[in-house]
N, C-alpha and C positions, 0 to 999 in steps of 0.2 A: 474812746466811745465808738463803736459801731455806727456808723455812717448807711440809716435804715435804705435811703435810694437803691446804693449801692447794692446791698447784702438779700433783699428783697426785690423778685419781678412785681407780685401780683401780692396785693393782702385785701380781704373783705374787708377789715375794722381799722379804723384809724390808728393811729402810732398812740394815743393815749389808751385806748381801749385793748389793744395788741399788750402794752407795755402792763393792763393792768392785770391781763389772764396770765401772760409770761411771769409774773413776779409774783403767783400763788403757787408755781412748780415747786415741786418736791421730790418728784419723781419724773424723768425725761427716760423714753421707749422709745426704740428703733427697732424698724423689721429689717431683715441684713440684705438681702439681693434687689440690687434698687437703690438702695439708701445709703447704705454702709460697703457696697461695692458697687460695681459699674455695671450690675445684671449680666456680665458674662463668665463663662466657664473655662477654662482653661487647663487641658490635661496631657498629661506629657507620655513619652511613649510608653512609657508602662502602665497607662491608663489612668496617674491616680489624677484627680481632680486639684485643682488650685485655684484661688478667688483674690485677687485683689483688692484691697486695702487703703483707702487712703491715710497717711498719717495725721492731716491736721484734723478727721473728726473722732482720733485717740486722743487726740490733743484737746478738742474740745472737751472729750469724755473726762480728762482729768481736772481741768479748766473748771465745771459744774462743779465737779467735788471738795477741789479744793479751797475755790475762791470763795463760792455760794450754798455748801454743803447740799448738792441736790445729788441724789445718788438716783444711777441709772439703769435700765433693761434693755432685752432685747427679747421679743417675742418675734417667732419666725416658722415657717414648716419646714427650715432644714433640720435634717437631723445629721450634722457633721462634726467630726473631730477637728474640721477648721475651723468652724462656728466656737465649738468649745472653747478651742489654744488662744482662739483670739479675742473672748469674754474674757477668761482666765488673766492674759496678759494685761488687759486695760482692765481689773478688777470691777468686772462690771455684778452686781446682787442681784441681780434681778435677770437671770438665764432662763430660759421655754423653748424649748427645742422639739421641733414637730409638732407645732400649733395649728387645728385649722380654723380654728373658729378664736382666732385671736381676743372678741370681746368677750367670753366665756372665763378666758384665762385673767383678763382685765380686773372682770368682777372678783374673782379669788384673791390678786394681789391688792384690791380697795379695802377686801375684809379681812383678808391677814394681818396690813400692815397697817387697818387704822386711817386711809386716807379716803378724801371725797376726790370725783372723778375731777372737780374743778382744778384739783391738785398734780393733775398727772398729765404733763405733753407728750404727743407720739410722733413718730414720724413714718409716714407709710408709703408704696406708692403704685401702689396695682386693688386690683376689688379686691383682694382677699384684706386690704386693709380697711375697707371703707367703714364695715361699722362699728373696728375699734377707736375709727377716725371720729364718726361721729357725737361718740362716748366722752369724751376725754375731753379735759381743761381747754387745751389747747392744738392745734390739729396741726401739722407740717407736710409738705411734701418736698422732693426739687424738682429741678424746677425740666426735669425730662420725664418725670411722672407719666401717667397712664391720665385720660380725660377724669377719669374716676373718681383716682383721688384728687383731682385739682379739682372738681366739682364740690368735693366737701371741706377743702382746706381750707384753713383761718388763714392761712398764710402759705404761700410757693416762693420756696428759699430761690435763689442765681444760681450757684452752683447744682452741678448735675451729680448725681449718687455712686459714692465712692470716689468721689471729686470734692470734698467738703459739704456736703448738702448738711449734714448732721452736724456740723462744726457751725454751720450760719442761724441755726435751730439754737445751740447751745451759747453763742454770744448774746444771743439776742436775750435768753434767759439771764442770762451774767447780766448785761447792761440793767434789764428791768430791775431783778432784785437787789442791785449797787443803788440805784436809782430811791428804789421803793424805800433801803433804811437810811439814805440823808433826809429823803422828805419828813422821815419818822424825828 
């Protein structure tokens, strides 16, 4: 079990009310520079660009699918062939590449795929996330976010982005819906 002190700085809603938005996901969304890397850029002498990666929030990413069948996205304004290899690789369904108005694309995947927003966590962490943050089930940042998004988040994970921020997001969905079918 996830030990919430730990894994959590800051949450508005109590660990019962947290536990019972986490365990209607279905769908968990990350924007990637921020969250899914460490907001920095890195390019080598030939110019090309490179992003870093943490491995335990691919780990998380498999973690949701396998354990609690939530299958995941990533809405973002990049538009890179790193962003791609690195959906690709962690078979992430849910890819948006060169988003600006993140909640726009929200509303298309609620209608496509059938779900209410109560169903769907994001994880964001600059304005351009804020008002898909404020849409959705469940709201995330980490916890080196921008004021912005800590202003509207249910919850600001420990870890810093591209450090596990998105992996502390996805236990916590694990823990809830493990949780949710013994009560059942």
């Amino acid at each position: 079990m996830v030990n919430l002190h730990k894994v959590f700085m800051k949450k508005k809603l109590d660990k019962k009310q947290l536990f019972k938005k986490a365990a209607k996901i279905k769908l968990a969304i990350a924007d990637v520079d921020g969250v899914l890397t460490d907001t920095g850029v890195y390019y080598s002498v030939k110019g090309e660009e490179l992003k870093r990666y943490s491995i335990r929030d691919g780990m998380g990413i498999e973690r949701l699918r396998s354990l609690v069948d939530v299958e995941t996205g990533i809405i973002t304004r990049e538009n890179t062939d790193i962003v791609r290899s690195r959906a690709n690789k962690l078979k992430i369904t849910e890819l948006h590449l060169g988003v600006l108005q993140k909640e726009l694309t929200l509303e298309e995947i609620l209608i496509r795929k059938n779900l209410k927003a109560e169903e769907v966590a994001y994880m964001g962490d600059d304005t351009i996330d804020v008002e898909i943050m404020k849409r959705v089930g469940l709201s995330a940042c980490p916890c080196d976010a921008t004021k912005f998004a800590k202003a509207v988040a249910d919850v600001i994970v420990e870890n810093k982005g591209g450090n596990g921020a998105f992996r502390d997001l996805a236990e916590l969905i694990i823990e809830a819906k493990l949780q949710s079918k013994k009560g059942k």
